[in-house]
C-alpha positions as a LaTeX table, in Angstrom:
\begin{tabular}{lrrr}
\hline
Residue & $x$ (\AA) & $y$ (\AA) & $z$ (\AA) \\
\hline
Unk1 & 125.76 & 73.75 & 104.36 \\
Unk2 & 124.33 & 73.38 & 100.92 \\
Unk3 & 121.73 & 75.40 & 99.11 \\
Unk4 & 119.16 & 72.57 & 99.11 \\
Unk5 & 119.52 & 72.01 & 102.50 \\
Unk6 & 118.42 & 75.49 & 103.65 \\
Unk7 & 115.03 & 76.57 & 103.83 \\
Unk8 & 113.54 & 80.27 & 103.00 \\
Unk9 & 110.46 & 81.38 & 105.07 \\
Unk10 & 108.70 & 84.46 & 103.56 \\
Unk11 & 105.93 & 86.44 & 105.73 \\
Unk12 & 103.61 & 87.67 & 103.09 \\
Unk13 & 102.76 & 91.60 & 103.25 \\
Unk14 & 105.44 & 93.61 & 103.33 \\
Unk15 & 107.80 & 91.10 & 102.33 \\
Unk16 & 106.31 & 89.91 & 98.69 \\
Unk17 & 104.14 & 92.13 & 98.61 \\
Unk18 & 102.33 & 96.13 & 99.92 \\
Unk19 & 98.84 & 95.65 & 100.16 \\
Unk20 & 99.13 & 98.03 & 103.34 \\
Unk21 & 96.14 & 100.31 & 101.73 \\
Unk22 & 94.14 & 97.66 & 100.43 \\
Unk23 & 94.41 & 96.22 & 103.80 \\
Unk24 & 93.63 & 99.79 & 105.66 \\
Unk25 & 90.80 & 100.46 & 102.96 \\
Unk26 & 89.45 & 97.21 & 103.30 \\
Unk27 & 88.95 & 97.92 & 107.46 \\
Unk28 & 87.99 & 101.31 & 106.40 \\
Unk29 & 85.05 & 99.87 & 104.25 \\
Unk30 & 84.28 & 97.61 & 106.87 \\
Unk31 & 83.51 & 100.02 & 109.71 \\
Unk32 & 81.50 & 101.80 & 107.70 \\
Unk33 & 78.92 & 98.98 & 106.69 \\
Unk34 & 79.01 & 97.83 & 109.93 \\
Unk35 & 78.53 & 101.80 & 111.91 \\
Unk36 & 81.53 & 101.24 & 113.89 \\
Unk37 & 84.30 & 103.48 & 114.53 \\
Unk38 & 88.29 & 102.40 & 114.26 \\
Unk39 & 90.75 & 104.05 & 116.36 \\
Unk40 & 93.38 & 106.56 & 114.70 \\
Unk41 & 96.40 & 103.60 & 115.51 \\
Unk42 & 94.49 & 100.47 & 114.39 \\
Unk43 & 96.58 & 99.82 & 111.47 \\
Unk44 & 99.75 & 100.15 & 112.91 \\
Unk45 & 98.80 & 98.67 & 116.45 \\
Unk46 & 97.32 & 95.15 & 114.60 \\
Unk47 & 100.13 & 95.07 & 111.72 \\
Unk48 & 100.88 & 91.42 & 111.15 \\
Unk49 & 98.40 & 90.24 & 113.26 \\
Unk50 & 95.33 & 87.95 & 113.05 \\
Unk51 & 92.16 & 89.14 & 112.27 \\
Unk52 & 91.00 & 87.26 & 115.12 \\
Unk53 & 93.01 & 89.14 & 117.74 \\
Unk54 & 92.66 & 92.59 & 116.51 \\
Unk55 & 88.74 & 92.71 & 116.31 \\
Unk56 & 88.17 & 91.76 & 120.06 \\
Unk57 & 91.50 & 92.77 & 121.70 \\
Unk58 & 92.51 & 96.35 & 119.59 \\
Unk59 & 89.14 & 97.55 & 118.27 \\
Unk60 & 87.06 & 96.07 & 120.55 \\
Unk61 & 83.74 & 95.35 & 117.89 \\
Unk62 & 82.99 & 92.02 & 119.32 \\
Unk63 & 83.83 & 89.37 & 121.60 \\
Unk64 & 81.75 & 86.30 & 120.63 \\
Unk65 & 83.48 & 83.82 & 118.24 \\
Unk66 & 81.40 & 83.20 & 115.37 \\
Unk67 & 80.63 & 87.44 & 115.36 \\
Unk68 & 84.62 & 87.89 & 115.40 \\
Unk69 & 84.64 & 84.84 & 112.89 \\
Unk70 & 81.59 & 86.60 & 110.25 \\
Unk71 & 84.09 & 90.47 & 110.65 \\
Unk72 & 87.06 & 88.86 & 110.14 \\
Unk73 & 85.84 & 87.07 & 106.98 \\
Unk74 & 83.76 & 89.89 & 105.67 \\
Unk75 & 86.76 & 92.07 & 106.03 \\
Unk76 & 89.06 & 89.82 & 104.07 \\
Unk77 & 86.14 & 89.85 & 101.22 \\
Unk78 & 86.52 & 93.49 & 101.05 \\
Unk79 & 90.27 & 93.13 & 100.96 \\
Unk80 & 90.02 & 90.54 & 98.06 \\
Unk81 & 87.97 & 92.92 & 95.99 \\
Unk82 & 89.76 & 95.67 & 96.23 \\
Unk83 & 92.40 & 93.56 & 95.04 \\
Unk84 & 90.97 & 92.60 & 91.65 \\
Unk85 & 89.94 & 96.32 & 91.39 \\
Unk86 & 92.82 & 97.59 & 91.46 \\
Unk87 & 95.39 & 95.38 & 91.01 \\
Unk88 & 98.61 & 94.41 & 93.36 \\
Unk89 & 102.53 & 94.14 & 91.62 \\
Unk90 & 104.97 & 92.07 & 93.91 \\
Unk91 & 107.66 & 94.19 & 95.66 \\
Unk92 & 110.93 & 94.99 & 93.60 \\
Unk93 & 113.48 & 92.18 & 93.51 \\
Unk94 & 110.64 & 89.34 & 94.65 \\
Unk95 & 110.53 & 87.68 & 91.53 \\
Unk96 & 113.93 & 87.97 & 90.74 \\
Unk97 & 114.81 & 86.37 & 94.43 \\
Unk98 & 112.73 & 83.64 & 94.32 \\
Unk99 & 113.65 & 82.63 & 90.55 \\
Unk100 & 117.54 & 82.78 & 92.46 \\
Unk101 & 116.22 & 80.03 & 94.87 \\
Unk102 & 114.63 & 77.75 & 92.74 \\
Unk103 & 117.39 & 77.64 & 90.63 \\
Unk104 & 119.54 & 76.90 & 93.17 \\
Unk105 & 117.33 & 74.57 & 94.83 \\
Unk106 & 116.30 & 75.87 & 97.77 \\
Unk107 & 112.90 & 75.11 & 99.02 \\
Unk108 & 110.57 & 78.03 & 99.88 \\
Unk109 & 107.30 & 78.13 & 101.97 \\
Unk110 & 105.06 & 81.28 & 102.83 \\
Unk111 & 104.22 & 81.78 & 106.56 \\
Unk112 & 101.65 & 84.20 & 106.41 \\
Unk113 & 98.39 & 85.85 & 109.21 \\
Unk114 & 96.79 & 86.74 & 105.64 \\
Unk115 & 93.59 & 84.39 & 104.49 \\
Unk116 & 94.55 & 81.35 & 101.95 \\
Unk117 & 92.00 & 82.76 & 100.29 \\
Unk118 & 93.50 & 86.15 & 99.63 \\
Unk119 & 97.41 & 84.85 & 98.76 \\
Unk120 & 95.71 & 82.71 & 96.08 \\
Unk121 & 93.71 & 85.70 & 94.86 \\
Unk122 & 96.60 & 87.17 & 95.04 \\
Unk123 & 99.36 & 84.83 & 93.40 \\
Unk124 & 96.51 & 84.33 & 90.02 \\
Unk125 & 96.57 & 88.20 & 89.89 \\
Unk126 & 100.70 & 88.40 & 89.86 \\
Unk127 & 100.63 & 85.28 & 87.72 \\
Unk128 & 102.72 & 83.57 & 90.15 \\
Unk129 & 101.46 & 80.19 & 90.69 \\
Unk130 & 103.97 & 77.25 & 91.24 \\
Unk131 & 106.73 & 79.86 & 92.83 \\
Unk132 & 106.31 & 78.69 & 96.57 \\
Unk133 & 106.90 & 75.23 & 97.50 \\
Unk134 & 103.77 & 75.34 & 100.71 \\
Unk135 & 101.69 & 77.97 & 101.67 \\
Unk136 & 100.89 & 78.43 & 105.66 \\
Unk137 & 98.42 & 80.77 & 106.28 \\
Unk138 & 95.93 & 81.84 & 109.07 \\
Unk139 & 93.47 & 78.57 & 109.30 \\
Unk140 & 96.79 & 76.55 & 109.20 \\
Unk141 & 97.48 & 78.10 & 112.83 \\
Unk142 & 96.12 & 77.98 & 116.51 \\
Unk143 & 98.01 & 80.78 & 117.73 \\
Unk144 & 99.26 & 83.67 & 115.36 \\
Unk145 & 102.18 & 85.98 & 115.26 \\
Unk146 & 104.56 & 86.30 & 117.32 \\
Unk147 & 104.00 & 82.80 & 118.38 \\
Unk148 & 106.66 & 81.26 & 116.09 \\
Unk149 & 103.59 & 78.27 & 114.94 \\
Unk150 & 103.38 & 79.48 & 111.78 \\
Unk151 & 106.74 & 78.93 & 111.37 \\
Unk152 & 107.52 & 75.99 & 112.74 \\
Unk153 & 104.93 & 74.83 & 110.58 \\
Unk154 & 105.99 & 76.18 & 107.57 \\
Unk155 & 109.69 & 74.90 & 108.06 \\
Unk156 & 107.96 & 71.74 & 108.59 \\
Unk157 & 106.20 & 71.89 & 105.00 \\
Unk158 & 109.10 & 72.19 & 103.23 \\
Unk159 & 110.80 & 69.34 & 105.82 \\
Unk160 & 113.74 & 71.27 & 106.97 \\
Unk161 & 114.87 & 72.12 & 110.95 \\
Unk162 & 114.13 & 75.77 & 111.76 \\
Unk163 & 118.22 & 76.31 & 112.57 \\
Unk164 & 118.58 & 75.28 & 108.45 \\
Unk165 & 115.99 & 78.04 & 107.86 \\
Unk166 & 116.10 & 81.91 & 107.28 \\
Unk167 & 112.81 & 84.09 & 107.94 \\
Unk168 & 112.23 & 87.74 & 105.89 \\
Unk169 & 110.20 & 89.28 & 107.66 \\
Unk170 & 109.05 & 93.67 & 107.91 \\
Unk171 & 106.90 & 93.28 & 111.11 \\
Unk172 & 107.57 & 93.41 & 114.71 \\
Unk173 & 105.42 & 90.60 & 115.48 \\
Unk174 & 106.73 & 88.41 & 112.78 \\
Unk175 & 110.23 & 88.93 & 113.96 \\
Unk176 & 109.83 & 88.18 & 116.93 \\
Unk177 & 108.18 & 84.79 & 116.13 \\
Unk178 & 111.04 & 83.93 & 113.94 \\
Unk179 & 112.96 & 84.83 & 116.81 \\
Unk180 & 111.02 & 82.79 & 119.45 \\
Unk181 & 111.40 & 79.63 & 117.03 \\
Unk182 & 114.72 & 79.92 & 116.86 \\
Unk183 & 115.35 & 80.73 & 113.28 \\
Unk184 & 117.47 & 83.62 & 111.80 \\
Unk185 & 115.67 & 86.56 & 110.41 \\
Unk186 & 116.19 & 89.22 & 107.56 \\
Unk187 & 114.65 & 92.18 & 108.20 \\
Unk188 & 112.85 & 93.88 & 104.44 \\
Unk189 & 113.02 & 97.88 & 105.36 \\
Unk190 & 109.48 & 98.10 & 103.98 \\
Unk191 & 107.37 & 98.57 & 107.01 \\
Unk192 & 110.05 & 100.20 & 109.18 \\
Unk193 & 113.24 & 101.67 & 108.65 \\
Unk194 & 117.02 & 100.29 & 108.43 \\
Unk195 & 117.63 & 101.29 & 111.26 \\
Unk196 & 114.89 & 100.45 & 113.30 \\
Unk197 & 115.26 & 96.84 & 111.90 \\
Unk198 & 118.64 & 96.58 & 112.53 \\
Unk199 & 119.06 & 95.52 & 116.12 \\
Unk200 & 116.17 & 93.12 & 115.74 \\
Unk201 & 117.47 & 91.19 & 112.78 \\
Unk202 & 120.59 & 89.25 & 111.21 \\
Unk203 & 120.79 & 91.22 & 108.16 \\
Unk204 & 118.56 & 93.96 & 106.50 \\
Unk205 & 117.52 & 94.20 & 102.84 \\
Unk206 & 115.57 & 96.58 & 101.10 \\
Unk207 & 114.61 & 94.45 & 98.24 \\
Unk208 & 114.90 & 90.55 & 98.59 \\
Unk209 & 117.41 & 90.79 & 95.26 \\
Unk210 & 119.96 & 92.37 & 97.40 \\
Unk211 & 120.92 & 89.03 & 98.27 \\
Unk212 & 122.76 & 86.15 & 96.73 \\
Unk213 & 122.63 & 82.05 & 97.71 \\
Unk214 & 125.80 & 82.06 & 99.24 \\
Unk215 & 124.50 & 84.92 & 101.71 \\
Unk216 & 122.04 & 82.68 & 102.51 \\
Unk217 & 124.29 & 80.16 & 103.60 \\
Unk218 & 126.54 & 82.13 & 105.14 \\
Unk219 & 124.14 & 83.77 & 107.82 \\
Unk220 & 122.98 & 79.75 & 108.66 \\
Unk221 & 126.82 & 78.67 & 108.74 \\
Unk222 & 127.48 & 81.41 & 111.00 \\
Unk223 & 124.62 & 80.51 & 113.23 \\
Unk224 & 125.60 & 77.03 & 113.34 \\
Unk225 & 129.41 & 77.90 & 114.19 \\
Unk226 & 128.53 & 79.15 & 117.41 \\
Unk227 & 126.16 & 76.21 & 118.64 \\
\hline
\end{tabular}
């Protein structure tokens, strides 16, 4: 295995990022313009999943498509402005990490539930444009997380097999659609502990830099060794 053969997957939140209270002010805002109440475990309950699924199936506020459709995107306006508000720093180590990759030359695509919309808000306000090879976000999908689709997909993008790829990942959903696709998985002890992570995962970080190339490889050579 070579570096350039591998591919790196990166769920968004939690992994690059915390935008957890932008996120849970954002729904916050949003029940209260609309006069609808949210449930003490919303946040935690829909964490890494779509918009789409968590307004009909956890809070219950509507049912009909384009009324889930008009929440979902209203919500993810609120989110956005929040954003420029206040601003949003990538997690220790991302920068760092991904820098690590490139120079190596190992291809790197973001599988994401977040809006396009918002990780492009998002990338101009870190000033990190041109880091990511691809970008697969919620409209790239049919069914979200922890169906693996977004990815497959995103291994796809960057035009490598899921067994060549590695998924970092700090949500239970997301690992187990990295899981489901058959790809390895690195937990980020962001969202939930070590601990909790560990039995779940191939190897836990707490900050991406933690890890070198050849780790990389080594966790994919390993895989492969036992096929």
């Amino acid at each position: 295995m070579q570096p350039n053969e591998m591919g790196m997957l990166f769920d968004w939140d939690g992994v690059i990022i915390d935008s957890s209270k932008q996120h849970e002010e954002s729904w916050e805002r949003l029940a209260t313009e609309e006069g609808r109440e949210l449930p003490p475990d919303h946040f935690v309950q829909g964490f890494g999943k779509k918009n789409e699924f968590i307004i009909p199936n956890l809070l219950g506020w509507a049912s009909d498509p384009a009324e889930v459709r008009r929440l979902s995107l209203r919500k993810e306006a609120l989110y956005r402005e929040i954003v420029v508000e206040k601003g949003l720093e990538a997690l220790p180590g991302v920068h760092d990490f991904l820098d690590r990759l490139r120079a190596a030359g190992v291809p790197t695509c973001v599988g994401s539930s977040t809006h396009r919309q918002n990780i492009d808000t998002i990338l101009g306000v870190m000033k990190f444009e041109g880091l990511f090879d691809d970008i697969v976000t919620a409209e790239d999908v049919t069914d979200g997380k922890p169906h693996p689709e977004v990815f497959l997909k995103a291994a796809g993008k960057i035009n490598r097999p899921p067994e060549h790829c590695i998924v970092f990942e700090d949500a239970f959903a997301g690992i187990e659609a990295a899981r489901a696709g058959g790809i390895k998985v690195v937990g980020v002890a962001t969202t939930h502990d070590a601990a909790t992570l560990t039995p779940l995962v191939d190897r836990v970080v707490h900050r991406l830099d933690e890890l070198a190339v050849e780790d990389l490889m080594g966790l994919i050579d390993s895989s492969a060794a036992r096929l």
